[in-house]
C-alpha positions as CSV (number, residue, x, y, z in Angstrom):
1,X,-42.0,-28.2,24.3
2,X,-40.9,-31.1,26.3
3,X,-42.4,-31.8,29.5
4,X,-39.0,-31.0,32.0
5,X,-39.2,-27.7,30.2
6,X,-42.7,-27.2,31.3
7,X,-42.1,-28.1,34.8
8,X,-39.3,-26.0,35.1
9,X,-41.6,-23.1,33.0
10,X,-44.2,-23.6,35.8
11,X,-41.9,-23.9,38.8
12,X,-40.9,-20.1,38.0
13,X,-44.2,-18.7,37.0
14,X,-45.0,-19.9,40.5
15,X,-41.7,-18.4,42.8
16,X,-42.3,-15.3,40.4
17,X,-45.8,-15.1,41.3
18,X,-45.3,-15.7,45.6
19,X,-42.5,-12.8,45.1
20,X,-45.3,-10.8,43.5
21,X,-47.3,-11.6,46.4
22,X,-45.0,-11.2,49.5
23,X,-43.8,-7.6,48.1
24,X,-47.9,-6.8,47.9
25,X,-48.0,-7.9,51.2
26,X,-44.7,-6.0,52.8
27,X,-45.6,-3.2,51.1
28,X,-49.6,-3.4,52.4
29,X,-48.1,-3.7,55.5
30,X,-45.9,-0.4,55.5
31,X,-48.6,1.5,54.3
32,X,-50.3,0.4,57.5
33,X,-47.8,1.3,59.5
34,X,-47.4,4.6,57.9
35,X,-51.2,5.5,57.9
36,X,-51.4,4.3,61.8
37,X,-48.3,6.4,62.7
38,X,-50.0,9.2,61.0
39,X,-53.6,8.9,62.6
40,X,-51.7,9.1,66.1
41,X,-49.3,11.7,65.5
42,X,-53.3,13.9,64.5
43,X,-54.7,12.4,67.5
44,X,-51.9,14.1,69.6
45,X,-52.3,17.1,68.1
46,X,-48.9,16.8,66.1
47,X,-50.5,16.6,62.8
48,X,-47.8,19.7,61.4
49,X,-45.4,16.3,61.0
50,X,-45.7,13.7,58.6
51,X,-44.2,10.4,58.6
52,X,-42.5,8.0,56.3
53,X,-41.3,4.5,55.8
54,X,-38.6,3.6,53.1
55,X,-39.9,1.6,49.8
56,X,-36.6,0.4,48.9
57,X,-36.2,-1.7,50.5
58,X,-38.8,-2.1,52.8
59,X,-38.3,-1.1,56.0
60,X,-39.9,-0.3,59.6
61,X,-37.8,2.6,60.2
62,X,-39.7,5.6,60.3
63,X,-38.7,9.6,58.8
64,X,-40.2,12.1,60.5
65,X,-40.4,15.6,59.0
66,X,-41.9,19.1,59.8
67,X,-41.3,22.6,61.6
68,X,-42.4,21.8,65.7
69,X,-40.5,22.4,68.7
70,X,-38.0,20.4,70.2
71,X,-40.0,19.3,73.0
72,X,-43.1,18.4,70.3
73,X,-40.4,16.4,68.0
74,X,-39.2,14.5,71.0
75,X,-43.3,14.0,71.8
76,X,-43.7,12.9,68.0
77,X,-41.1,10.6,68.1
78,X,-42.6,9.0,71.1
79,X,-45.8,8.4,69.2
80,X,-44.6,6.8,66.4
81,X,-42.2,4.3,68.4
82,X,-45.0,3.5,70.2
83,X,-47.4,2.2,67.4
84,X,-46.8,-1.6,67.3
85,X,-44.4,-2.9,64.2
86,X,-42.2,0.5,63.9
87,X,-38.5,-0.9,64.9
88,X,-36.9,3.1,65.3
89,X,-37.8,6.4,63.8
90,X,-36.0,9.6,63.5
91,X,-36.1,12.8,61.9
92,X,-35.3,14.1,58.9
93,X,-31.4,14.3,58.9
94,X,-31.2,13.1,62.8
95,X,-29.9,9.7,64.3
96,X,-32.2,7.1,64.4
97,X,-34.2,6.4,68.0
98,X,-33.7,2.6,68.4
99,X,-32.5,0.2,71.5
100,X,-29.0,-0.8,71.2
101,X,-27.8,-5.0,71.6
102,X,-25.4,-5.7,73.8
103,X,-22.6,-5.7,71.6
104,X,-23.2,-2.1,70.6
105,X,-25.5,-2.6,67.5
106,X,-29.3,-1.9,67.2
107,X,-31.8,-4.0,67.0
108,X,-34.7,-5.8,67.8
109,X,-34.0,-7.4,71.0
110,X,-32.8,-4.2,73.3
111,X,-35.6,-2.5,71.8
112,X,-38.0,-5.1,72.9
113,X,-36.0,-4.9,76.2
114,X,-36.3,-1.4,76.7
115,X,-40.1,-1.6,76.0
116,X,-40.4,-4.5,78.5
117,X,-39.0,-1.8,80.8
118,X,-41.1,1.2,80.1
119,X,-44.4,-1.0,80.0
120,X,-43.2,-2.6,83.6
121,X,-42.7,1.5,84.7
122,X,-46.2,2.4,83.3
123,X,-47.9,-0.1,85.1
124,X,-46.5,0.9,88.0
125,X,-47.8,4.3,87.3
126,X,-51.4,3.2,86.1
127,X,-52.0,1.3,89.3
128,X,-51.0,4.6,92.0
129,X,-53.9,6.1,90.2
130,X,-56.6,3.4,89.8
131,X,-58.7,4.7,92.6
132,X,-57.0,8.1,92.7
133,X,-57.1,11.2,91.2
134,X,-55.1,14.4,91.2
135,X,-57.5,17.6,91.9
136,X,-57.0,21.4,91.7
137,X,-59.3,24.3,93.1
138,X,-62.0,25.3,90.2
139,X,-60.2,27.6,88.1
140,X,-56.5,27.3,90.1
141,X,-53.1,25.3,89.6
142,X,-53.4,25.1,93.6
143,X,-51.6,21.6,94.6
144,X,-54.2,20.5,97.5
145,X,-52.8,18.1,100.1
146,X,-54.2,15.0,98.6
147,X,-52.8,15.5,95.7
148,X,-49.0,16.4,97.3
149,X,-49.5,12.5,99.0
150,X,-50.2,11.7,95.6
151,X,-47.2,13.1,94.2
152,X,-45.1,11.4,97.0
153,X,-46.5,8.6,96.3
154,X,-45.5,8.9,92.1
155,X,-42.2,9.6,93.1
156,X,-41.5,6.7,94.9
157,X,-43.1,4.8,92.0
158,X,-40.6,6.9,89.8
159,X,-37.4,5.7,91.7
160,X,-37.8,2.0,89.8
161,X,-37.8,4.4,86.5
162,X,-34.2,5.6,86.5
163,X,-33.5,6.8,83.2
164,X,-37.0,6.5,81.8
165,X,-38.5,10.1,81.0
166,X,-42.1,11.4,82.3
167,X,-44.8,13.4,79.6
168,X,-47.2,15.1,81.8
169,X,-50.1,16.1,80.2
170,X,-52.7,18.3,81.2
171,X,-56.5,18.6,80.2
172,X,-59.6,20.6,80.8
173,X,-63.2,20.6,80.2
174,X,-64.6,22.7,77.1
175,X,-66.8,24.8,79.6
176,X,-64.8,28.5,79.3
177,X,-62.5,30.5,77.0
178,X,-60.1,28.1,75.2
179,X,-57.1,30.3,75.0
180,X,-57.3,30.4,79.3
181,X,-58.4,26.7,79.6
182,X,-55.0,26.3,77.3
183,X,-53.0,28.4,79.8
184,X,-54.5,27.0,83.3
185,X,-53.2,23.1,82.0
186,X,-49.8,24.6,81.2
187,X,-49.9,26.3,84.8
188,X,-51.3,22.5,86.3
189,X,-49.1,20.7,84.3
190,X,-46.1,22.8,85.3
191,X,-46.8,22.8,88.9
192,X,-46.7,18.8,88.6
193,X,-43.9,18.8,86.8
194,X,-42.3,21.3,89.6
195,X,-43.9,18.9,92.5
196,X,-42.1,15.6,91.5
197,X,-38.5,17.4,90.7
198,X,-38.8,18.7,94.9
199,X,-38.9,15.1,95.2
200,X,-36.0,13.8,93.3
201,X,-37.0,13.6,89.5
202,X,-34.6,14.6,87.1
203,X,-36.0,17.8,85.7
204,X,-34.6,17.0,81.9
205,X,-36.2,13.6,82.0
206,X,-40.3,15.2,83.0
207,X,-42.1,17.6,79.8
208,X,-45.0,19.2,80.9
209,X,-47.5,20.2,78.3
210,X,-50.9,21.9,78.5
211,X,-53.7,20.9,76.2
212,X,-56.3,23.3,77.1
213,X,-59.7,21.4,75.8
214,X,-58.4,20.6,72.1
215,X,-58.6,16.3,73.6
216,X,-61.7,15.7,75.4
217,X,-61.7,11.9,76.6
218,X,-65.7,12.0,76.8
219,X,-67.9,13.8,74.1
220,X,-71.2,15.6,75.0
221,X,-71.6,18.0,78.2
222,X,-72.4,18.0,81.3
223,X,-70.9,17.0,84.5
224,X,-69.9,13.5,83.9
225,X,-68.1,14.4,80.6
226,X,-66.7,17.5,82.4
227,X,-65.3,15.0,84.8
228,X,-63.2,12.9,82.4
229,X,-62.1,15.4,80.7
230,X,-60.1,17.5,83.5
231,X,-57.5,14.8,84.2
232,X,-53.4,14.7,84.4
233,X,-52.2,12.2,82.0
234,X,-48.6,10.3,82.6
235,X,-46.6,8.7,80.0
236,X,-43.9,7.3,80.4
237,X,-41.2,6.6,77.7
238,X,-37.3,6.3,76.8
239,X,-34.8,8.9,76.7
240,X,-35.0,8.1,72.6
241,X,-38.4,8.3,72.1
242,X,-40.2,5.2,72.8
243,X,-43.3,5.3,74.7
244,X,-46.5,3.4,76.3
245,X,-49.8,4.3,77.4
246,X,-51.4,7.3,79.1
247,X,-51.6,6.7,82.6
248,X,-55.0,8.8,83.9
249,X,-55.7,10.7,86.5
250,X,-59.0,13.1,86.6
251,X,-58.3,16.8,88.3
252,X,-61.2,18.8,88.9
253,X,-61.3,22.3,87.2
């Protein structure tokens, strides 16, 4: 064999073989994605949907499928945009939930933008409830009047939000039946929900959802645990989907 020939031999073992590498490494990297979207979607308590990432090609767009509600798709969707590297998702058969460029396509840069936007909104959120926390009577979805300053407060925060929706979340201890502690969030969460739509919030943009005890922040017993565990969560996200961290407040049960 002459020697150009082996050059030339070598040169395309050695493209064939960084293909071969970057494809492992794409694909390694959806898999991730995929097993990470997963893991949240369980952690919400979402786990009857699954979720999927296109082979071929490649691609960060993510499927959703599974029998939930329309509110707990619109929650599911809102996990899996928010897990870092997913560019849109959708469900099976639906319109993608991406940002839109300003010449009417979708892409990276609104959807960076629009997260810029929720993330600035969150914090906004996170911060009213640093040293605060919204409280109810033990056993009662009573709105005390610390926590209707509160919710003044959150609504004046909300007004540099327009557009952005609202989960509120709401948690008890373990102590009790399950099947009331699941009712008595709903009730809490509602009333919260009802408390910032008296004050201006768009009522289609806020879903309230009670978790009963099924996501304890703190494991163990005991007061302390108890504690952490009774709380209002806020998280704010996109008319589309996208979404950021919990905001936390504790309420007392």
């Amino acid at each position: 064999m002459e020697v150009g020939s082996k050059i030339l031999t070598g040169a395309a073992a050695t493209v064939i073989l960084a293909l071969a590498g970057h494809a492992a490494t794409g694909e390694n990297f959806i898999a991730g994605l995929e097993q990470e979207a997963q893991t949240e979607l369980a952690a919400q308590g979402l786990d009857a949907a699954s979720v999927s990432f296109d082979r071929a090609p490649l691609s960060r767009s993510a499927v959703l499928d599974g029998e939930l509600a329309e509110d707990a798709k619109q929650k599911a969707l809102s996990v899996v945009m928010a897990v870092p590297g997913v560019s849109s998702a959708r469900w099976k058969g639906e319109k993608e939930a991406e940002g839109t460029d300003g010449d009417g396509t979708t892409g990276p840069t609104a959807n960076s933008a629009a997260q810029q936007e929720i993330a600035r909104c969150q914090e906004g959120v996170d911060k009213l409830f640093e040293t605060k926390k919204i409280s109810f009577r033990s056993g009662s979805a009573y709105i005390s009047p610390e926590t209707n300053r509160l919710l003044d407060a959150l609504a004046e925060t909300l007004q540099s939000c327009d557009g952005l929706s609202i989960a509120v979340d709401g948690h008890t201890d373990s102590n009790g039946d399950p099947g009331v502690n699941q009712i008595m969030s709903q009730e809490r969460a509602d009333r919260i929900k009802a408390g910032l739509v008296e004050r201006g919030a768009s009522e289609n943009l806020i879903i309230a959802t009670g978790y009963g005890s099924t996501q304890p922040r703190a494991t163990g017993s005991g007061a302390a645990a108890d504690a952490e565990n009774r709380r209002i969560e806020f998280r704010i996200g996109s008319t589309n989907g996208a979404s950021q961290n919990d905001a936390k407040a504790q309420q007392g049960k």
